[in-house]
VOFI-991337 format. One record per residue (C-alpha): y negated, z negated, x negated. Coordinates in nm, 4 decimals. Each point is the difference from the previous one (the first is absolute). Layout:
// residues N
<atom><y>Y</y><z>Z</z><x>X</x></atom>
...
END
This chain:
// residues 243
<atom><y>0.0000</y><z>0.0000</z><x>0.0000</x></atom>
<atom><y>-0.3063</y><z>0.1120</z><x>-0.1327</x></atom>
<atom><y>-0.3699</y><z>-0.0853</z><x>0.0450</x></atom>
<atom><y>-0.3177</y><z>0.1680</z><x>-0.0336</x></atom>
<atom><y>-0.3972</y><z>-0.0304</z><x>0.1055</x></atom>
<atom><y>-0.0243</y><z>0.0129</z><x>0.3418</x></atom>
<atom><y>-0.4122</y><z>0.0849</z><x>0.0402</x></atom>
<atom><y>-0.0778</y><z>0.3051</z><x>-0.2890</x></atom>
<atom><y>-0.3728</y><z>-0.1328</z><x>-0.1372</x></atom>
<atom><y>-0.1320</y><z>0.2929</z><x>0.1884</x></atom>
<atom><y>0.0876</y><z>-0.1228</z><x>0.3397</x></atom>
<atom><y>-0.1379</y><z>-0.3320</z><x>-0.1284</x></atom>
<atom><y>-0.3280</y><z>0.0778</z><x>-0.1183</x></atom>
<atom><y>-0.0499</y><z>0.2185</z><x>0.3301</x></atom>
<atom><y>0.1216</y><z>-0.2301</z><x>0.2154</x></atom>
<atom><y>-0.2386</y><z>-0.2606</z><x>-0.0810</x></atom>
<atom><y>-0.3017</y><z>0.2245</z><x>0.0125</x></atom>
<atom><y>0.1123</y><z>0.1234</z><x>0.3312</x></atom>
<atom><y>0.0191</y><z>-0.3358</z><x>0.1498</x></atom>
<atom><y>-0.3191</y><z>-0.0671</z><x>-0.1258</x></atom>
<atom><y>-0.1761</y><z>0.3584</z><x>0.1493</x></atom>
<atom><y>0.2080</y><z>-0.0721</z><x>0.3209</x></atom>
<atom><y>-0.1357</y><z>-0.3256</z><x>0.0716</x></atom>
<atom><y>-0.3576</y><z>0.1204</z><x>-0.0714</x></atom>
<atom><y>0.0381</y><z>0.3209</z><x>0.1716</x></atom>
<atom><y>0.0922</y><z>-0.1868</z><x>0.3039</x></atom>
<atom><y>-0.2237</y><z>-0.2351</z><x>0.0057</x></atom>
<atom><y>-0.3133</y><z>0.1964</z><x>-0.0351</x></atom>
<atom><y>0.2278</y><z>0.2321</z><x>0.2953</x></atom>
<atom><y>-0.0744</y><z>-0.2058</z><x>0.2247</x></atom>
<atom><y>-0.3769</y><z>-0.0807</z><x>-0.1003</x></atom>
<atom><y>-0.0591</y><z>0.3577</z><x>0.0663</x></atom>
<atom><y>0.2098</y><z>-0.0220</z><x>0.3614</x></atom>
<atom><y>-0.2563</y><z>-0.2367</z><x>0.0632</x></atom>
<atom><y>-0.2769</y><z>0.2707</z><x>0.0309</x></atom>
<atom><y>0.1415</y><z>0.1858</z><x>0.2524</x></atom>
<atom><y>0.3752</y><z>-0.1680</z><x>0.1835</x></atom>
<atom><y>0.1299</y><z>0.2704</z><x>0.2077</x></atom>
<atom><y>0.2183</y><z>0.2696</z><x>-0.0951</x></atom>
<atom><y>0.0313</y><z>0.3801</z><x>0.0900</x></atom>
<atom><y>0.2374</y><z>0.3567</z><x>-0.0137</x></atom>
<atom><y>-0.1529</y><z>0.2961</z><x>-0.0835</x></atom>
<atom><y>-0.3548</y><z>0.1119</z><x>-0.1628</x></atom>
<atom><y>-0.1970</y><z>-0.2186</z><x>0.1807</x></atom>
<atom><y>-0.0468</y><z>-0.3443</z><x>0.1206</x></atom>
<atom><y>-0.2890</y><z>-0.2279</z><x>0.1041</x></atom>
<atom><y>0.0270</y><z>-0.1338</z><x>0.3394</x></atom>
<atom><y>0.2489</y><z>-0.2992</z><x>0.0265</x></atom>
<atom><y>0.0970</y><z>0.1027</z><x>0.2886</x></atom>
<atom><y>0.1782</y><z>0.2964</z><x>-0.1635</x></atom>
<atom><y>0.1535</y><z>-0.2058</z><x>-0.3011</x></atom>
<atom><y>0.3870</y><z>-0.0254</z><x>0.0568</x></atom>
<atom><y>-0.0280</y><z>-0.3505</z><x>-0.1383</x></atom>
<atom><y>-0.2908</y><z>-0.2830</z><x>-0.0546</x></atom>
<atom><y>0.0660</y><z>-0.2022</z><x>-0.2806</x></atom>
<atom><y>-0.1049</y><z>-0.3219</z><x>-0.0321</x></atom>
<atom><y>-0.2704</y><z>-0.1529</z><x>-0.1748</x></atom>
<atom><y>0.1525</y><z>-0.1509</z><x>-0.3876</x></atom>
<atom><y>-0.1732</y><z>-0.3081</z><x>-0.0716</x></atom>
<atom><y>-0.2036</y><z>-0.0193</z><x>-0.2832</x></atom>
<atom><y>0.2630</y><z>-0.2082</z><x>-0.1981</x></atom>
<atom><y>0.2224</y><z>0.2779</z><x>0.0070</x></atom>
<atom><y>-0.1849</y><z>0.3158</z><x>-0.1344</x></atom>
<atom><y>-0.1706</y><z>0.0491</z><x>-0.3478</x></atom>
<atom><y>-0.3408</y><z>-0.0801</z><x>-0.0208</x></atom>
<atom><y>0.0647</y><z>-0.3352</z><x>0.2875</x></atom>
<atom><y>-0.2752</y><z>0.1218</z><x>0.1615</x></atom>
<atom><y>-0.1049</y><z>0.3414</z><x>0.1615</x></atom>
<atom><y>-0.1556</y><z>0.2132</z><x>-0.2303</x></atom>
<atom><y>0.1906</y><z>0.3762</z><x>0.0582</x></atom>
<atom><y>-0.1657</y><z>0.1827</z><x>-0.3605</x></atom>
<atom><y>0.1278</y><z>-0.3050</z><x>-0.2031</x></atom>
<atom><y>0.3683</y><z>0.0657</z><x>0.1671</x></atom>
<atom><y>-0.0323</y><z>0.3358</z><x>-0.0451</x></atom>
<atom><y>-0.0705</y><z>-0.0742</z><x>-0.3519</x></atom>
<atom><y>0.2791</y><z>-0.1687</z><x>-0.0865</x></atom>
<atom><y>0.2597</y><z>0.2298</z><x>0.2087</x></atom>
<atom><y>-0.1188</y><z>0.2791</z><x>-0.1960</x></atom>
<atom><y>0.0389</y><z>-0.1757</z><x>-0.3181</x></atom>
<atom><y>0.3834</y><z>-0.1552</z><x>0.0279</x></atom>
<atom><y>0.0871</y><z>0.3818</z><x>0.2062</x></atom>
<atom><y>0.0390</y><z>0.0823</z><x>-0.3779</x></atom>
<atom><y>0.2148</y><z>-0.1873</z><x>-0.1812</x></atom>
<atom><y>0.1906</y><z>0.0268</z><x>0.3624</x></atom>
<atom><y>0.0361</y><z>0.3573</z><x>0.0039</x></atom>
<atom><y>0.0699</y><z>0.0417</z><x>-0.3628</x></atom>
<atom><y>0.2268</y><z>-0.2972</z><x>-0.0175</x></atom>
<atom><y>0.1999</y><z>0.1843</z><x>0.2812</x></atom>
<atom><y>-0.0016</y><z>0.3121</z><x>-0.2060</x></atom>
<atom><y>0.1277</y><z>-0.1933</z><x>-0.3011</x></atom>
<atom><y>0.2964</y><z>-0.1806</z><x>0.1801</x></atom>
<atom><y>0.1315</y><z>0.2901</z><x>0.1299</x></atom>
<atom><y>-0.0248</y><z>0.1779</z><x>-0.3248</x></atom>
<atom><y>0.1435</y><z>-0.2841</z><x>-0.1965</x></atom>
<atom><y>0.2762</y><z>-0.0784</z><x>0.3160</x></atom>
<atom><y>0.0919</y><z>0.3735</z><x>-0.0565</x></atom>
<atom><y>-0.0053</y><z>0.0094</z><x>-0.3793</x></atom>
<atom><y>0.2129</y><z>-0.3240</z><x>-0.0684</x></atom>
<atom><y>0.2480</y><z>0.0766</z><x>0.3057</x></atom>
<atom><y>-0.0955</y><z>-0.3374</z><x>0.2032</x></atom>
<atom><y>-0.0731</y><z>0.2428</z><x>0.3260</x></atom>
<atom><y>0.3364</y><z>0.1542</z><x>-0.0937</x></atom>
<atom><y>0.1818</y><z>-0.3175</z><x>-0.0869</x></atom>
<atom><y>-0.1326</y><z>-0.2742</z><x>0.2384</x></atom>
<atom><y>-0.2011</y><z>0.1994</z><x>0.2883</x></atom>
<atom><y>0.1912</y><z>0.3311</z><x>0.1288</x></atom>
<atom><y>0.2583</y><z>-0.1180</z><x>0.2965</x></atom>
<atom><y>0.2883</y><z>0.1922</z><x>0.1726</x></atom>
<atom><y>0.0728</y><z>0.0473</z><x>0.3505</x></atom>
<atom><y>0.2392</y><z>-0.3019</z><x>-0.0482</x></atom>
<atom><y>-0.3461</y><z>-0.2433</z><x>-0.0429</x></atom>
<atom><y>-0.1346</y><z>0.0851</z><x>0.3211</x></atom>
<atom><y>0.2764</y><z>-0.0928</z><x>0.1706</x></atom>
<atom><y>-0.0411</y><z>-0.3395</z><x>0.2365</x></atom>
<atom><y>0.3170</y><z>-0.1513</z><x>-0.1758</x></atom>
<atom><y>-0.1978</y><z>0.0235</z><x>-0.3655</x></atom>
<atom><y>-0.3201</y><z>-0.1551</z><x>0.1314</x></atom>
<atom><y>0.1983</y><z>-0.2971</z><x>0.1469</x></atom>
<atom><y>0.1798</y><z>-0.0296</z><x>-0.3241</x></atom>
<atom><y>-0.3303</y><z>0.0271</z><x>-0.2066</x></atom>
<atom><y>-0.1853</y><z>-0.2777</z><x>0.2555</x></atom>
<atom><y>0.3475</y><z>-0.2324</z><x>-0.0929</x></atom>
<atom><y>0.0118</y><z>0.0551</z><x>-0.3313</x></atom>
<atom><y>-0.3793</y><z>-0.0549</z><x>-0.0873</x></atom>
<atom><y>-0.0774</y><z>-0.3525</z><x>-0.1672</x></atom>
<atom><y>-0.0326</y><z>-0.1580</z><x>-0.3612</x></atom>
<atom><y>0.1692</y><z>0.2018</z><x>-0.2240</x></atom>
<atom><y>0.0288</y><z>0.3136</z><x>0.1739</x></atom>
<atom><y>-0.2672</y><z>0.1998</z><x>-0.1758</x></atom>
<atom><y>0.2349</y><z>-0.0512</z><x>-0.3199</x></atom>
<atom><y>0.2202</y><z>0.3066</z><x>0.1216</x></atom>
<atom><y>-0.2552</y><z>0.2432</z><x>0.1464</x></atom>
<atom><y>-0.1409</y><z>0.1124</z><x>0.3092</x></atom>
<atom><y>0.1636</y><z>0.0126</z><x>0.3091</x></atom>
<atom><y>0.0050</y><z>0.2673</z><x>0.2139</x></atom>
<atom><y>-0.3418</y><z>-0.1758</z><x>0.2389</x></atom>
<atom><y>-0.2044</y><z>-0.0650</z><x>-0.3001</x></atom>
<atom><y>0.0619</y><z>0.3722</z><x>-0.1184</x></atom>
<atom><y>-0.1002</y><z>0.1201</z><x>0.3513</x></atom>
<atom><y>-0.2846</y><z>-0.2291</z><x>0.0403</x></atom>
<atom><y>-0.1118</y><z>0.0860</z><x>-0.3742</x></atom>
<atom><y>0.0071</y><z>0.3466</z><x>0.0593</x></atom>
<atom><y>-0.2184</y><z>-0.0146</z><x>0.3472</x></atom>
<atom><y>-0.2581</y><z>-0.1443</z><x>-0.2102</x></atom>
<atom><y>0.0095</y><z>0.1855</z><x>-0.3079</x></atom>
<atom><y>0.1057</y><z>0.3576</z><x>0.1463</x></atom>
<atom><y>-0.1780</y><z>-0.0637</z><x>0.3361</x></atom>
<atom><y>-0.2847</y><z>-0.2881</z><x>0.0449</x></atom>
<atom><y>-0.1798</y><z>0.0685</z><x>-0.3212</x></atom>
<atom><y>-0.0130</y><z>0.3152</z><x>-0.0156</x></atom>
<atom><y>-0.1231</y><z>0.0174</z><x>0.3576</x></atom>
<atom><y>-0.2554</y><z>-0.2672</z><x>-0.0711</x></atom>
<atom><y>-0.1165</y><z>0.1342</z><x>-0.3462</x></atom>
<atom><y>-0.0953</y><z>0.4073</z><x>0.1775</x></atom>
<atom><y>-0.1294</y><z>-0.1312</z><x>0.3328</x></atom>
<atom><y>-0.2451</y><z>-0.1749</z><x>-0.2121</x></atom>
<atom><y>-0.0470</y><z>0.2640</z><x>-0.2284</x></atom>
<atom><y>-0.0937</y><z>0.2347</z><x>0.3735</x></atom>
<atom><y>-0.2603</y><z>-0.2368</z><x>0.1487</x></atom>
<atom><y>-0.1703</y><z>-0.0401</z><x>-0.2476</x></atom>
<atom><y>-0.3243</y><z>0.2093</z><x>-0.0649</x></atom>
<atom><y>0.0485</y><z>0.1228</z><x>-0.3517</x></atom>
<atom><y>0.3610</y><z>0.0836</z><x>-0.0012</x></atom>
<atom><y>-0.0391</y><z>0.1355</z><x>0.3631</x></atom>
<atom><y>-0.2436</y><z>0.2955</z><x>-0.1069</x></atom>
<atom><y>0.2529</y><z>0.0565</z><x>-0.3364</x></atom>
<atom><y>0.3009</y><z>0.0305</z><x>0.2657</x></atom>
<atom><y>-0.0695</y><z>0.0572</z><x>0.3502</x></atom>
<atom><y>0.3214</y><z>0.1235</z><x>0.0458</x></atom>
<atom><y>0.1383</y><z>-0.3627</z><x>-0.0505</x></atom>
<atom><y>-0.1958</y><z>-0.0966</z><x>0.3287</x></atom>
<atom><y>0.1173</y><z>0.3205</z><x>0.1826</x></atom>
<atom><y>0.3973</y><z>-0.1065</z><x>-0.0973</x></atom>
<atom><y>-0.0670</y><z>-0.3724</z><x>0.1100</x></atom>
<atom><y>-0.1612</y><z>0.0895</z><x>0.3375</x></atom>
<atom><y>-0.3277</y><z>-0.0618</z><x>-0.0492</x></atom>
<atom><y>-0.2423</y><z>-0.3074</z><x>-0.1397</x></atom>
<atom><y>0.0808</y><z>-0.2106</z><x>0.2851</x></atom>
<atom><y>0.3906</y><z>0.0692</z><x>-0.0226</x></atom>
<atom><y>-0.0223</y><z>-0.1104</z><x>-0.3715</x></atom>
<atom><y>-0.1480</y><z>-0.2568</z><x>0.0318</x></atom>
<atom><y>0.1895</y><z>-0.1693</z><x>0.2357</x></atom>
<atom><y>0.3069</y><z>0.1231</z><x>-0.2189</x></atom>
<atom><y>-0.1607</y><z>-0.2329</z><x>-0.2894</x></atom>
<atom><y>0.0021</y><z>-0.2356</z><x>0.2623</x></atom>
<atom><y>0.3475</y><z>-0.0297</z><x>0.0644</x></atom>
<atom><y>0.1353</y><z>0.1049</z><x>-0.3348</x></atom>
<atom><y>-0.2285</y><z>-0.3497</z><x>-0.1738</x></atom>
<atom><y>0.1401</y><z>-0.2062</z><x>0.2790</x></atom>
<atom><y>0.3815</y><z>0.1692</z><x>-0.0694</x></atom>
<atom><y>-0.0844</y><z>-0.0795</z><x>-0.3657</x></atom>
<atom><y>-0.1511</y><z>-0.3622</z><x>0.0783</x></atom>
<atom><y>0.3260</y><z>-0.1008</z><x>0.2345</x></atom>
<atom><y>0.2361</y><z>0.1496</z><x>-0.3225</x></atom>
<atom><y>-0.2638</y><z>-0.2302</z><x>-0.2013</x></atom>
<atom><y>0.1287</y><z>-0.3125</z><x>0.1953</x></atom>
<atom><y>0.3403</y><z>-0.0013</z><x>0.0317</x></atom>
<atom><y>0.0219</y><z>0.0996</z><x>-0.3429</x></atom>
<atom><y>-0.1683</y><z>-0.2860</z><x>-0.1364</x></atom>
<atom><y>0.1538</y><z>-0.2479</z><x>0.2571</x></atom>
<atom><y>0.3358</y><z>0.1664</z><x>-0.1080</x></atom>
<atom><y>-0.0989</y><z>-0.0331</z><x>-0.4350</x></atom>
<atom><y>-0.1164</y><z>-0.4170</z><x>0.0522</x></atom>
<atom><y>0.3512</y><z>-0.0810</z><x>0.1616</x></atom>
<atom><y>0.1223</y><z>0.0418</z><x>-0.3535</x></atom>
<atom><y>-0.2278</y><z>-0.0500</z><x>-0.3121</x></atom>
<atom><y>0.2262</y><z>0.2368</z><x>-0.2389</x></atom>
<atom><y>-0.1366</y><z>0.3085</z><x>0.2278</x></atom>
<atom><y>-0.3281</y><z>-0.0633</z><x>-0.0920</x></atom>
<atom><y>0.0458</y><z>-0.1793</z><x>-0.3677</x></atom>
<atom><y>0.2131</y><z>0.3490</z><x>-0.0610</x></atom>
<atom><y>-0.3157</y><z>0.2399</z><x>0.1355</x></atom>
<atom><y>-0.1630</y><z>-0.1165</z><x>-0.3233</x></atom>
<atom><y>0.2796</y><z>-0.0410</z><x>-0.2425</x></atom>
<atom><y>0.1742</y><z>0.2639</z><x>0.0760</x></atom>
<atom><y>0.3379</y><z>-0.2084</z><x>0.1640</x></atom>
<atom><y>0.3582</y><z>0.0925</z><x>-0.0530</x></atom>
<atom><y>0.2129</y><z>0.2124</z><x>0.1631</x></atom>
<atom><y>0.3747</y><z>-0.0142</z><x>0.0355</x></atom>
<atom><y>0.1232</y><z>0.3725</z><x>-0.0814</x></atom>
<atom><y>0.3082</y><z>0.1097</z><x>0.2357</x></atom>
<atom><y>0.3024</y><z>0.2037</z><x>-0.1562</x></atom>
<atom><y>-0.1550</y><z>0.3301</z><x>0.1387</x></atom>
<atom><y>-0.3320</y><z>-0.0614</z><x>-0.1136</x></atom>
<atom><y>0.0810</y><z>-0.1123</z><x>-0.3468</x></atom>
<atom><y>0.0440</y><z>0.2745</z><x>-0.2908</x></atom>
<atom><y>0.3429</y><z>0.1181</z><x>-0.0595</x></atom>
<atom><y>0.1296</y><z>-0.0340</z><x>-0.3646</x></atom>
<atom><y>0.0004</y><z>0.2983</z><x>-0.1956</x></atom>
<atom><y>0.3881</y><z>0.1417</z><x>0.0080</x></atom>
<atom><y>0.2245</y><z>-0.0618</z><x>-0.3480</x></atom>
<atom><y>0.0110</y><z>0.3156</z><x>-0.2379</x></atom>
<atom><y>0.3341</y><z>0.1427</z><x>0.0513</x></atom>
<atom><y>0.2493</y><z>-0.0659</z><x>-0.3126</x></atom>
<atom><y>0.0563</y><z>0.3177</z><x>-0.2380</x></atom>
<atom><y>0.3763</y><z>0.1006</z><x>0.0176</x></atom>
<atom><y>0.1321</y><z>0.1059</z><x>-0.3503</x></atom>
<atom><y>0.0975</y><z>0.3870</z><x>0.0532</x></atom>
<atom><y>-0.2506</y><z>0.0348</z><x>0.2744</x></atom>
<atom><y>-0.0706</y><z>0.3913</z><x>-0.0063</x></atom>
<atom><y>-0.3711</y><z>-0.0186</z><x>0.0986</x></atom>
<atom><y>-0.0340</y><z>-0.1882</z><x>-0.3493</x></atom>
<atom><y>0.1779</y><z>0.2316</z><x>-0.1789</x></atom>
END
């Protein structure tokens, strides 16, 4: 039985900076809901009583500044976008390049069946993260990395101004201003709900987290271990192909 890391540095380093531009982005999200709480489909949208949903109003506690001010929250979303969208540009090229999204991410039809996300709900608890993902953290990981993100990261690239007149076919694929934004509505709440259960899920055992900065230890299986190199085949005295 072999071991080996089980969090590349890559996937550290970016994981730490994400969690940081998540929280930020967020925060100063809803800060900028403030300004204007209902929510529309299409090009269009000003009257409430055409928004398909009002939002509420955040308290101040829970956006970035804690207190209304919609060009400092702007500010700041612009600013952490970046090391967002790059950071999401890295993973995937790092993910790709060291075989993680190969190795730990992909599933077969066999994970989505409802017999391997009862076994994976069982079988999660201290320890498990020792011998991989199972098959509802690779689905749940991929929603966000193949699905949320990238929806969140071009529906804010559409609405807003500058990126909008580089691209206006971004807008025309997403529906309209109003469509996108409520789909960067619903992919940072997708994102925030992941952002919960994953940390409620990492402090009922310490290792998870202690191992997202080390680097942890993972418990290699028979398949995914290297196979020794075969034994050189003994010369036979008189062996024609040696003369």
């Amino acid at each position: 039985m072999k071991t080996r890391k089980q969090h590349a540095l890559s996937t550290r380093l970016w994981h730490w900076v994400n969690a940081v531009s998540i929280i930020v982005l967020f925060m100063t999200g809803l800060n900028i809901s403030n300004a204007h709480r209902y929510l529309y489909w299409g090009d269009y949208g000003f009257d409430p009583k055409d928004a398909w949903l009002s939002v509420v109003r955040f308290p101040a506690w829970s956006t970035i500044p804690q207190y209304y001010n919609l060009a400092m929250a702007r500010d700041w979303h612009i600013t952490m976008a970046w090391p967002f969208g790059l950071g999401l540009a890295f993973i995937w090229i790092a993910m790709l390049v060291n075989g993680h999204f190969r190795r730990d991410l992909t599933t077969s039809p066999r994970d989505w069946t409802p017999g391997a996300v009862i076994a994976s709900l069982k079988a999660h608890g201290p320890g498990a993260a020792a011998h991989g993902y199972n098959p509802v953290q690779k689905i749940l990981y991929g929603m966000v990395f193949g699905v949320l993100m990238p929806l969140m990261l071009f529906t804010g690239l559409a609405i807003s101004p500058g990126f909008q007149a580089a691209a206006p076919w971004l807008l025309e694929v997403l529906g309209g201003r109003q469509s996108a934004r409520s789909l960067h509505f619903i992919a940072a709440w997708g994102i925030f709900g992941f952002f919960v259960i994953h940390v409620l899920l990492a402090l009922t055992d310490w290792r998870l987290i202690l191992g997202m900065i080390t680097g942890g230890r993972r418990v290699e299986s028979e398949a995914e271990a290297p196979r020794p190199a075969p034994a050189p085949e003994p010369v036979l005295d008189g062996d024609p192909s040696h003369g």
